[in-house]
PLY file of the C-alpha trace (Angstrom):
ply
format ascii 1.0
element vertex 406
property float x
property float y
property float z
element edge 405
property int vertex1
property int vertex2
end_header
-37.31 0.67 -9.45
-35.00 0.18 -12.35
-33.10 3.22 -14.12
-30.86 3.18 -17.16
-29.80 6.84 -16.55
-27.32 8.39 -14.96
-29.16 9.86 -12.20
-29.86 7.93 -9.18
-32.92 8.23 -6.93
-33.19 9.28 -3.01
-34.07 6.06 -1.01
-37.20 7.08 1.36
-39.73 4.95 2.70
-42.48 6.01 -0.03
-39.09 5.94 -2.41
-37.76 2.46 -2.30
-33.86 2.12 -3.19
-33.05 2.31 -6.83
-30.85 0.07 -9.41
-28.86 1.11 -12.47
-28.73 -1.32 -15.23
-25.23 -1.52 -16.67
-24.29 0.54 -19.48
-22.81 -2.09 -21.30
-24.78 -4.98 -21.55
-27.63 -3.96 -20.95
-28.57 -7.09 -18.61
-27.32 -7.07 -15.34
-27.69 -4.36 -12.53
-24.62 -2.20 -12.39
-22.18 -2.01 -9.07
-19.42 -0.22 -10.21
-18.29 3.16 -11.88
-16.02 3.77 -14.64
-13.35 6.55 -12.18
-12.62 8.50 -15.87
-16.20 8.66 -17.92
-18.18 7.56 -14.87
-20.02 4.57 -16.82
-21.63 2.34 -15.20
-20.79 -1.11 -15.29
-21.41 -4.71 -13.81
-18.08 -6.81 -14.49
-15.20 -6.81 -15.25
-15.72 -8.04 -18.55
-18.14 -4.83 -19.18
-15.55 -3.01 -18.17
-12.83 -3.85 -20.51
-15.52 -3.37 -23.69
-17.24 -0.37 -22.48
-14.34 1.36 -24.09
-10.93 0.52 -24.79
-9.72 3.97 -25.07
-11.24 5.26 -22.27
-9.25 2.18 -20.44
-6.20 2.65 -22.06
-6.03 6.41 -21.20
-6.91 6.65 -18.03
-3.71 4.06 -17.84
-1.89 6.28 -19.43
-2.27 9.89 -17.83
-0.94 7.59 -14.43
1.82 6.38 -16.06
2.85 9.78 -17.60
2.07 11.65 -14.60
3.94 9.05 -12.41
7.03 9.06 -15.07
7.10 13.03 -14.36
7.37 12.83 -10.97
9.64 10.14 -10.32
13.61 11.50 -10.07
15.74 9.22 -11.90
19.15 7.52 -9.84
21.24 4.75 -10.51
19.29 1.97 -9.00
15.72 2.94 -10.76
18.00 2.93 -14.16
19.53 -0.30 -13.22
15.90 -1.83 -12.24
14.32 -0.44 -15.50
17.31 -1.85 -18.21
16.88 -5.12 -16.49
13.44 -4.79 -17.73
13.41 -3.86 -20.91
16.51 -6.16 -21.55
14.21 -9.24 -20.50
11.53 -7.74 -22.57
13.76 -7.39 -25.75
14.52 -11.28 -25.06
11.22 -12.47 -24.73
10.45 -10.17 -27.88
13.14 -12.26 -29.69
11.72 -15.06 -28.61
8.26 -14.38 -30.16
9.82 -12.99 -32.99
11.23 -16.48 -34.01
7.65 -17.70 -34.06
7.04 -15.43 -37.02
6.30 -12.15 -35.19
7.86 -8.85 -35.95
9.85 -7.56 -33.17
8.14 -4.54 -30.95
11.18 -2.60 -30.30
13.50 -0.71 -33.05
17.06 -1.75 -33.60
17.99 1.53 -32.12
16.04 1.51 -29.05
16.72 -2.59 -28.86
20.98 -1.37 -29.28
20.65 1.39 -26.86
19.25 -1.30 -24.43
21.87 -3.97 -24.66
24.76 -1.24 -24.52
23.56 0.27 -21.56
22.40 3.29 -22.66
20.20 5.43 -20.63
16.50 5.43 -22.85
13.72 7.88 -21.97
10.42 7.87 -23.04
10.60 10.45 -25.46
13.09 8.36 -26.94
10.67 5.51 -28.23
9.36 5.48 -31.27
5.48 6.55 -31.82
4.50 2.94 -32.72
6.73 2.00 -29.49
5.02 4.37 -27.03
2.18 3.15 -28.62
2.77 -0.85 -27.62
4.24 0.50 -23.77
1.12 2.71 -22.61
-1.15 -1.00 -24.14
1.45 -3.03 -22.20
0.85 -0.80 -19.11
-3.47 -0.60 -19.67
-3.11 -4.67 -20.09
-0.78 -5.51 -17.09
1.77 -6.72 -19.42
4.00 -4.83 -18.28
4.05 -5.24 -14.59
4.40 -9.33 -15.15
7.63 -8.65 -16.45
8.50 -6.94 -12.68
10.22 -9.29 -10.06
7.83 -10.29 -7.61
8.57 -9.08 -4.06
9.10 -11.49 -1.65
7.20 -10.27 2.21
9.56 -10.38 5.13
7.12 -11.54 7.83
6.50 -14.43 5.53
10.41 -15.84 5.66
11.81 -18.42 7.89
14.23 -15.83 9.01
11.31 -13.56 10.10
10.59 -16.07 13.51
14.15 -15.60 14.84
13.58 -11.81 14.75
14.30 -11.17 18.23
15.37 -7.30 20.56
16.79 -6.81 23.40
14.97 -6.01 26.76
15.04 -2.53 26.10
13.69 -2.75 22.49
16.95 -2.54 20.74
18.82 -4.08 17.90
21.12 -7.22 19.47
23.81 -7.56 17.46
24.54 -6.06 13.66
25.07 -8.54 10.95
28.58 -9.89 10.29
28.95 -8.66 7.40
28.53 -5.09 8.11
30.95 -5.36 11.15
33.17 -4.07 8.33
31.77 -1.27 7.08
30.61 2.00 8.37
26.82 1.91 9.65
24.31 3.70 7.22
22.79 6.30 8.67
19.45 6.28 10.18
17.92 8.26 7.40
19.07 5.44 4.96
16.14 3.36 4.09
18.14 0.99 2.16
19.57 -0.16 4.89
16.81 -2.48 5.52
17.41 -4.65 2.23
20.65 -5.51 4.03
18.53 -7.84 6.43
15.87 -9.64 5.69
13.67 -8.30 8.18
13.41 -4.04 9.34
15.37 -3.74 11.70
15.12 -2.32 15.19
14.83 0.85 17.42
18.52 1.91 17.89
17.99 3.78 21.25
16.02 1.79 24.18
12.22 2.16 24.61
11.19 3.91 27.45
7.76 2.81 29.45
4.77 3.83 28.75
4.03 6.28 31.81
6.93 8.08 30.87
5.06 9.24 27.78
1.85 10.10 29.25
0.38 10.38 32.43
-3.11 8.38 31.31
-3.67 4.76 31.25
-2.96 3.43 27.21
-6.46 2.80 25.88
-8.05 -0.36 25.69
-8.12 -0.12 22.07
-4.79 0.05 21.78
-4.82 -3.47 20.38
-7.40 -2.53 17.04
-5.54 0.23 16.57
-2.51 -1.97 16.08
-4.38 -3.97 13.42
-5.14 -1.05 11.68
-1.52 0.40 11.46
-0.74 -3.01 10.00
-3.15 -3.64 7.56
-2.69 -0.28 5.73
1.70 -1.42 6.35
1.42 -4.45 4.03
-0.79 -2.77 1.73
1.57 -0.24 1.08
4.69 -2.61 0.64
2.82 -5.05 -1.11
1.54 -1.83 -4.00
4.82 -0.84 -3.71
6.56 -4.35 -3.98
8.52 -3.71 -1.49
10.45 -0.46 -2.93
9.05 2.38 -0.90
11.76 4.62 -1.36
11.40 4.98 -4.97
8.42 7.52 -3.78
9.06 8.69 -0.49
6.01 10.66 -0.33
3.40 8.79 -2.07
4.33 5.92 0.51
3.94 7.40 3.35
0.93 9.69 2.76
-0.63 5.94 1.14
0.12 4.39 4.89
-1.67 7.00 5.60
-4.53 6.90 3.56
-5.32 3.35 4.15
-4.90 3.65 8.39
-8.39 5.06 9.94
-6.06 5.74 12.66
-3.15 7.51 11.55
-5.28 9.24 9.31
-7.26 10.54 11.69
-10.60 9.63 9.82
-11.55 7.48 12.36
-11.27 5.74 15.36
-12.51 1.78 15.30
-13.63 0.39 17.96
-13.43 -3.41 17.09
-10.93 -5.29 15.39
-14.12 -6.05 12.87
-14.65 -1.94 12.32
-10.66 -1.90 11.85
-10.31 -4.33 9.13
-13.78 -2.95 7.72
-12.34 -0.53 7.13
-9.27 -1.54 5.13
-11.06 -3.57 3.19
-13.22 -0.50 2.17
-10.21 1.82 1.11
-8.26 -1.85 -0.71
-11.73 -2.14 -2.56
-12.65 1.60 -3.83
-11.52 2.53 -7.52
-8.46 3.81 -7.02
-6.56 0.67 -5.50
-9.18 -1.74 -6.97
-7.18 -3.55 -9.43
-5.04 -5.12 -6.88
-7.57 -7.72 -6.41
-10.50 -6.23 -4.67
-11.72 -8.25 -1.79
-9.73 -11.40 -2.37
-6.33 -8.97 -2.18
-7.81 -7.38 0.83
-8.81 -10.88 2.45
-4.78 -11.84 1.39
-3.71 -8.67 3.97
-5.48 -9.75 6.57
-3.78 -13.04 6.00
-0.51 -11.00 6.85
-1.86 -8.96 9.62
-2.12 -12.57 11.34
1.14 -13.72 10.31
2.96 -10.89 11.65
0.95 -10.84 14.66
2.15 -14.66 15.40
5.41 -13.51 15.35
5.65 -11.87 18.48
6.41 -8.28 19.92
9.78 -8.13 18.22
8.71 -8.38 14.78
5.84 -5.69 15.79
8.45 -3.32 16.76
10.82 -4.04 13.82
7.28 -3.85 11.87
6.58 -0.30 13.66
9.98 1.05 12.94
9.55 0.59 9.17
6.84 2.21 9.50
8.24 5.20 11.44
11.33 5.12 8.14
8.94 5.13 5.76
6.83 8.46 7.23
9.98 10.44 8.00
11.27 9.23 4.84
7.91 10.97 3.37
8.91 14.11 5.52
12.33 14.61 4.45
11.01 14.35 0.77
8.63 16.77 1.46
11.34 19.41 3.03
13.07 19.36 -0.71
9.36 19.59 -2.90
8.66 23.04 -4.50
4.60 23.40 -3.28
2.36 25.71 -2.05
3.74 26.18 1.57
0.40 25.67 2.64
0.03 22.40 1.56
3.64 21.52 2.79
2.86 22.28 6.07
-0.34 20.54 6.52
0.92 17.58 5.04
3.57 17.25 7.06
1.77 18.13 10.01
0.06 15.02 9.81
3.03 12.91 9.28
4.86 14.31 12.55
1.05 13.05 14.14
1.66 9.88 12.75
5.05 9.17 13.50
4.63 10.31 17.28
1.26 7.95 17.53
3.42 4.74 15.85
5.95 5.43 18.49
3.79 5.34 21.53
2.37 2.04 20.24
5.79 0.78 19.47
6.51 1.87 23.11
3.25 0.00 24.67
3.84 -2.96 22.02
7.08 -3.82 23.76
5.64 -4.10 26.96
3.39 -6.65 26.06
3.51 -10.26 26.56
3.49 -13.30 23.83
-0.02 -14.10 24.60
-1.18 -10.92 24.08
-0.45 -11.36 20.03
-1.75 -15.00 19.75
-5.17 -13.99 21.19
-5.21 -11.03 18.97
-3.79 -12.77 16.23
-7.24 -15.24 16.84
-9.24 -13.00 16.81
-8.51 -11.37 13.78
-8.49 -14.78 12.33
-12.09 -14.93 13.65
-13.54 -11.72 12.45
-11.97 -12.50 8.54
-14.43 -15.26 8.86
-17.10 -12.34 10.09
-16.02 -10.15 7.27
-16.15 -12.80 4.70
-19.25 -14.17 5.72
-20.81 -10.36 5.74
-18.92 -9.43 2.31
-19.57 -12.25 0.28
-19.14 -10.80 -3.57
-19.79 -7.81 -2.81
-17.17 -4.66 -2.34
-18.51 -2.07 -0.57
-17.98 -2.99 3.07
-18.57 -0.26 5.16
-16.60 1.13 8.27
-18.92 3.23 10.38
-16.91 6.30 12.21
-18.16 6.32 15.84
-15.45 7.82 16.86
-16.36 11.30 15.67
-19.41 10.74 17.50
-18.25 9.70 21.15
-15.15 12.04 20.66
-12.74 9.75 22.55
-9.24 9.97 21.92
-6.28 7.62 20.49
-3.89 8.83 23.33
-2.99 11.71 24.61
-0.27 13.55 22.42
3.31 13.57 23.57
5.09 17.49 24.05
0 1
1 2
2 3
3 4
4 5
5 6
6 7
7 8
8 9
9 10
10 11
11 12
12 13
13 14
14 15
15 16
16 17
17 18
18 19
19 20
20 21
21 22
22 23
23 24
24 25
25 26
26 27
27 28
28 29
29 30
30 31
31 32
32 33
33 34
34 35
35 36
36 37
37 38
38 39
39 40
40 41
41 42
42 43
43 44
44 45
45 46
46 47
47 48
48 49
49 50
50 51
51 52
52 53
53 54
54 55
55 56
56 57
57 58
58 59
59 60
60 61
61 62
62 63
63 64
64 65
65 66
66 67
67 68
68 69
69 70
70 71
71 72
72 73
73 74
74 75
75 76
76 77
77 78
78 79
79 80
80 81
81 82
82 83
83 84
84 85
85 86
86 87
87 88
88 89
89 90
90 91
91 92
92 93
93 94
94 95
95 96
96 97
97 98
98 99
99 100
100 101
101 102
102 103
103 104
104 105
105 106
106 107
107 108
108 109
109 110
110 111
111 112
112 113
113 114
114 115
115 116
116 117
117 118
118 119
119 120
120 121
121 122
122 123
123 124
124 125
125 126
126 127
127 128
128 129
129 130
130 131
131 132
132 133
133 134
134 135
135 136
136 137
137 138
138 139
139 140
140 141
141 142
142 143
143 144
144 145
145 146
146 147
147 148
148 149
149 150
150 151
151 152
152 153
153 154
154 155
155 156
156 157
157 158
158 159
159 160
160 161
161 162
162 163
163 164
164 165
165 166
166 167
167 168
168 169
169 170
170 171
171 172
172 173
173 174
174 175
175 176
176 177
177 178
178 179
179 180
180 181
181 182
182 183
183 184
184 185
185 186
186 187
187 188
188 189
189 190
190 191
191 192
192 193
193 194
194 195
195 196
196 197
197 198
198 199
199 200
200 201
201 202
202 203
203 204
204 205
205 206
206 207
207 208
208 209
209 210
210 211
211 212
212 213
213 214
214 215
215 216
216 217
217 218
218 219
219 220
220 221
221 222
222 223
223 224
224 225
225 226
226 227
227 228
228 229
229 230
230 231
231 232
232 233
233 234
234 235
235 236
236 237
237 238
238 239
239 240
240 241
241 242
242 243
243 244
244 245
245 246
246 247
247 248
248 249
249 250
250 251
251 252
252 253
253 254
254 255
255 256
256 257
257 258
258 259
259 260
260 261
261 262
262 263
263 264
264 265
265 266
266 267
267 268
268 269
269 270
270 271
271 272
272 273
273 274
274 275
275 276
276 277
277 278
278 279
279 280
280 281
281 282
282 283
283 284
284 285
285 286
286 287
287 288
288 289
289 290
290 291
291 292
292 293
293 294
294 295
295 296
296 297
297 298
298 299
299 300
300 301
301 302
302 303
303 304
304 305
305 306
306 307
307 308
308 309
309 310
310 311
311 312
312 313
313 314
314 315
315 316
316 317
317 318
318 319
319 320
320 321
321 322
322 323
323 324
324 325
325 326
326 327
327 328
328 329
329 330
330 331
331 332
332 333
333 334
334 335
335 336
336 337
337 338
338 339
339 340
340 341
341 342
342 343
343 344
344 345
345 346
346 347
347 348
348 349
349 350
350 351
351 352
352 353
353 354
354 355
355 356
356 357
357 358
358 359
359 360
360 361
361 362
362 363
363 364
364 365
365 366
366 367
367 368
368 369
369 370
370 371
371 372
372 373
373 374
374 375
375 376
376 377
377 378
378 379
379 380
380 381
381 382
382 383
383 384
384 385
385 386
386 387
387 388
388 389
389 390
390 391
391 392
392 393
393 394
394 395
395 396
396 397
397 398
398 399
399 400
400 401
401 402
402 403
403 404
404 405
C-alpha cells in the first residue's frame, strides 16, 4: 500500500504495513519527518527545498530561545568577539573579490574596539544574514574545533593512585591556590579530567549485594551518552550547566532510568537511536553515532584510570547541572523532580566509579572487543537506515541497576 497523505495506516495481518511517498518529490518513499511542519520527506536534499523558511525558522526560534537563556560572563564574550572578529576578516576578504561587506561599519567598529554587541544591536539586514548563517551551518565552521581528551597522547599516561586518587597536581599549579571542587574549569588546566580527590572505598562497603553482572553494559552506556554530550557541546559544558547534564541524561538508558540493557548490543542500540532521532540528527546521524562508539573503545583501551577520571567528569558535570538548578526561578515542582533524578544519577556513576576501580586491565580490553564486535553487529543490522531500535526488557523482568546507597 502506498499513501501520499498524512495519515498512516495500522499494520495487521489482513492490513499489510504502509509507505508514504515523500512530499517533495514526489518519487521516493518517505523516512523522515519535517520536527516543525511535520512534512514528510526522503533526503536530505528534499529537505532543504521542501521549504526554506520553514528551515530557516525552526533554526531560528533555537537560536533565539538559546540566546535568552544563556547568562553572559567574560569568557562567553571573549569566545564570541573572537568570532565575529574572524568573521569580519574573512568578510574583508570576500569583500576584495568584489562583494559588499555583511556587517555595518558600526557593528564591524564596535567589534574591533572591543565593544560588547548584542543581538538587538545588529542591523535588520544583519540579523537577517546571522539567523541564514546559523540555518546553513555557516556559522558553526567559524567555531574552533574541540579537540577529545581520550584521543591525546597524554590521555595513556593518565594514571591514580591505589586508592583512586589524584597522584600528584601539576607543577604549575603548585603555586597557586587549588580551585575548588565545584570549579569545572579546573579541568581545562589538564588535559585529561582529573581524579576523585578522596579514596574509593570497596564495593561491599556500599551495598550488601553482589554488583550485577551487567555492570559492564551499563558502563558503555554511561559513556556513549559522555562523548555525545562533550562532543555537542565541543567540549564547553559549563556554558549550560543544566542542559548538559539533563542531555547525559537523556542519551544514558541507564541514568535515565528508561531502561535497563542487557547486552552491550541493546546498550549502544540504544544510543544510536536517541544520536539518530530529529532532535540531535544533524550531528551526523548514524555515521556520528558509529564515530562515538569509536570513542567508547578508545577510552575503554585506556584502562581503569581514565574510566574513573572519565566517571568523575561525569559526576562535575551532573552536580554542576544541580547547582544551576538551585539558582533557576521554576515551578518548584519541576525543580525538584529534576533534580531528583540528577542526585539518582550521580549516586549510580559513583558506585560504578567505585566497582570500576576494582577492576583489572583485562577486564577493559575484552570489553573494549567486544564493543568493537557488536559496531560491526550494529552496522551490519543498520545499514542506511536510522531507526535502530533498543527494546526495554528491563521494565519487563523488573531487575534492578544496584541497590541504592542511604
Amino acid at each position: 500500500t502506498i499513501l501520499t497523505s498524512e495519515k498512516s495506516s495500522i499494520p495487521s495481518s489482513l492490513n499489510p504495513p504502509s509507505r508514504i511517498i515523500c512530499h517533495v518529490c514526489q518519487k521516493q518513499f518517505s523516512q523522515y519527518t519535517c520536527p516543525r511542519c511535520n512534512s514528510r520527506y526522503c533526503s536530505l536534499q528534499c529537505y532543504k527545498s521542501h521549504s526554506v523558511r520553514c528551515t530557516e525558522s525552526f533554526m531560528r526560534e533555537n537560536v533565539v530561545e538559546e540566546l535568552q537563556q544563556l547568562q553572559s560572563d567574560d569568557e562567553t564574550k571573549h569566545k564570541m568577539l573572537q568570532i565575529l572578529k574572524r568573521f569580519h576578516s574573512e568578510d574583508e576578504m570576500g569583500s576584495m573579490d568584489g562583494y559588499d561587506s555583511t556587517l555595518s561599519d558600526e557593528t564591524v567598529q564596535k567589534i574591533l574596539s572591543g565593544d560588547e554587541v548584542n543581538f538587538e544591536d545588529l542591523t535588520l539586514e544583519e540579523k537577517k544574514l546571522f539567523h541564514r548563517a546559523v540555518a546553513s551551518g555557516e556559522l558553526s565552521k567559524m567555531i574552533e574545533p574541540w579537540d577529545p581528551w581520550w584521543l591525546k597522547l597524554s590521555a595513556k599516561t593518565i594514571s591514580l593512585s591505589k586508592e583512586g586518587t589524584q597522584l600528584v597536581q601539576p607543577l604549575a599549579m603548585q603555586d597557586t591556590p587549588l580551585p575548588s571542587e565545584n570549579d569545572l574549569e579546573s579541568n581545562q588546566l589538564n588535559d585529561f579530567p582529573s581524579g576523585p580527590e578522596t579514596p574509593l572505598p570497596p564495593v561491599s562497603k556500599l551495598s550488601s549485594k553482589t554488583p550485577s553482572l551487567l555492570l559492564p553494559v551499563h558502563l558503555v552506556d554511561i559513556i556513549y551518552s559522555y562523548c555525545f554530550t562533550l562532543r555537542l557541546y565541543n567540549g564547553d559544558t559549563q556554558s549550560d550547566a543544566i542542559g548538559s547534564a539533563m542531555l547525559v541524561l537523556s542519551i544514558s538508558s541507564i541514568l535515565s532510568q528508561n531502561g535497563q540493557p542487557e547486552t552491550v548490543l541493546e546498550a549502544l542500540s540504544y544510543g544510536l537511536e536517541q544520536t539518530c532521532s530529529p532532535a540531535y540528527r544533524h550531528m551526523g546521524g548514524l555515521q556520528f553515532g558509529f564515530a562515538l562508539v569509536d570513542d567508547v573503545i578508545s577510552i575503554l583501551s585506556l584502562g581503569s584510570s581514565a574510566l574513573i577520571c572519565l566517571l568523575c567528569d561525569v559526576q562535575r558535570i551532573i552536580q554542576a547541572g544541580e547547582r544551576e538548578l538551585k539558582m533557576e526561578k521554576a515551578r518548584k515542582s519541576r525543580v525538584a523532580e529534576v533534580r531528583s533524578k540528577l542526585k539518582l544519577a550521580d549516586r549510580k556513576i559513583y558506585y560504578i566509579m567505585c566497582w570500576v576501580h576494582e577492576q583489572p586491565y583485562e577486564a577493559w580490553v575484552s570489553l573494549a572487543a567486544t564493543v568493537r564486535t557488536e559496531k560491526c553487529l550494529a552496522m551490519n543490522y543498520g545499514g542506511s537506515r536510522t531507526d535502530l531500535k533498543f527494546e526495554d526488557k528491563a521494565k519487563a523482568k523488573g531487575k534492578c541497576f544496584v541497590e541504592e546507597m542511604k
